[in-house]
C-alpha positions in Angstrom: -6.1 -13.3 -7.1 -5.2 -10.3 -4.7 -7.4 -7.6 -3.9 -6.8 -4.6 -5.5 -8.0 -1.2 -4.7 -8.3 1.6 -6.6 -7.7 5.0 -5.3 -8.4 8.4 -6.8 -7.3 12.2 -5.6 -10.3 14.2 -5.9 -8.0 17.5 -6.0 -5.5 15.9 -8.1 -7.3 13.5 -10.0 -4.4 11.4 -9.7 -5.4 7.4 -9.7 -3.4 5.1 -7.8 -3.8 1.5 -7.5 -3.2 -0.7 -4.0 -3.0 -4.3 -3.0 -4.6 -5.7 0.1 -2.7 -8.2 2.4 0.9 -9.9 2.1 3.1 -8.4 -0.3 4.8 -10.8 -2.7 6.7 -8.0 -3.9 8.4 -6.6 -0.6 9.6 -10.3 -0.1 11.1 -10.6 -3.1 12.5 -7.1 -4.5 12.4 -5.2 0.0 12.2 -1.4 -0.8 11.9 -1.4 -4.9 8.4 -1.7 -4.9 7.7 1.6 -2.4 9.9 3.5 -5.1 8.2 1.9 -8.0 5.0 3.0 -6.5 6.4 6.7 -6.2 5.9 5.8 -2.3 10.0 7.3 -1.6 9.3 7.6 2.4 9.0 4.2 2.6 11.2 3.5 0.3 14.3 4.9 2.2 12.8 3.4 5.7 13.0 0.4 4.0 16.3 0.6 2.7 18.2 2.1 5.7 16.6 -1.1 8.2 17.5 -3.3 5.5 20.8 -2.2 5.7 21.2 -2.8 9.3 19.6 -6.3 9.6 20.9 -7.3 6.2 17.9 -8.1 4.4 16.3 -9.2 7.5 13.4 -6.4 7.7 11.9 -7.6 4.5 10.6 -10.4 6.2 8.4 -8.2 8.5 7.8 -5.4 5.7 6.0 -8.3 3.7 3.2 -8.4 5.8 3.1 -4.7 7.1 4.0 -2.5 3.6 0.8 -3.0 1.8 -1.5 -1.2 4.6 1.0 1.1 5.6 1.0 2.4 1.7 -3.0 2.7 2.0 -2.9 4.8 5.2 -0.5 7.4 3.7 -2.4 7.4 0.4 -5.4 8.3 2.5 -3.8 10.9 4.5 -2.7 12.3 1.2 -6.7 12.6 0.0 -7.1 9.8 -1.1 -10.2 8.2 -2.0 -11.5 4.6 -3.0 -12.3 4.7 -6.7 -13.2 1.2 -7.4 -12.2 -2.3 -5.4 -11.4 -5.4 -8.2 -13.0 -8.4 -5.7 -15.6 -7.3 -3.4 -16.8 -3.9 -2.5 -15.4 -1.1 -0.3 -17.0 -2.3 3.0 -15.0 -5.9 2.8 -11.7 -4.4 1.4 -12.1 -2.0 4.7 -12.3 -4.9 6.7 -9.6 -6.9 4.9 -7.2 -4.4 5.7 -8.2 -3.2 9.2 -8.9 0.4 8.3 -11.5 2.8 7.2 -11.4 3.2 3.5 -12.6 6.4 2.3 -15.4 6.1 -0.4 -15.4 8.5 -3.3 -18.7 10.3 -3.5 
């Protein structure tokens, strides 16, 4: 089971949920998951390289798209509501970044 992190908006309130790690999804579906997510920079990064390598990118994306969406989500405010497997400290190190804790 992947590990998912929940993040919250603490202006917003707005929840938003993030997997760690290799994305399954970007593999199989390249930029429909970003715009499933609501995640539309991404999305159209995605769509315009896959364009120009033919499908290519999505091979790269898979293991890069996850943590890219958890840095922008964190620039945006957001903050770690809840991790599913572990706690905050070992998701943090999972995905090589600082993960803001709510407070």
């Amino acid at each position: 089971m992947a590990t998912v992190v929940t993040f919250e908006n603490s202006t917003t309130g707005q929840i938003k949920e993030a997997p760690i790690g290799f994305s399954w999804t970007v593999l199989l579906f390249g930029f429909f998951p970003p715009i499933f997510r609501g995640d539309w920079k991404w999305a159209i990064i995605m769509l315009i390289i896959a364009s120009l390598t033919m499908g290519a990118s999505n091979f790269v994306f898979m293991f890069m798209y996850n943590k890219l969406y958890i840095k922008d989500l964190i620039s945006d405010g957001y903050k770690v509501k809840s991790v599913n497997a572990g706690t905050v400290d070992t998701a943090s190190h999972a995905v090589g970044l600082d993960l803001p804790a709510m407070g």
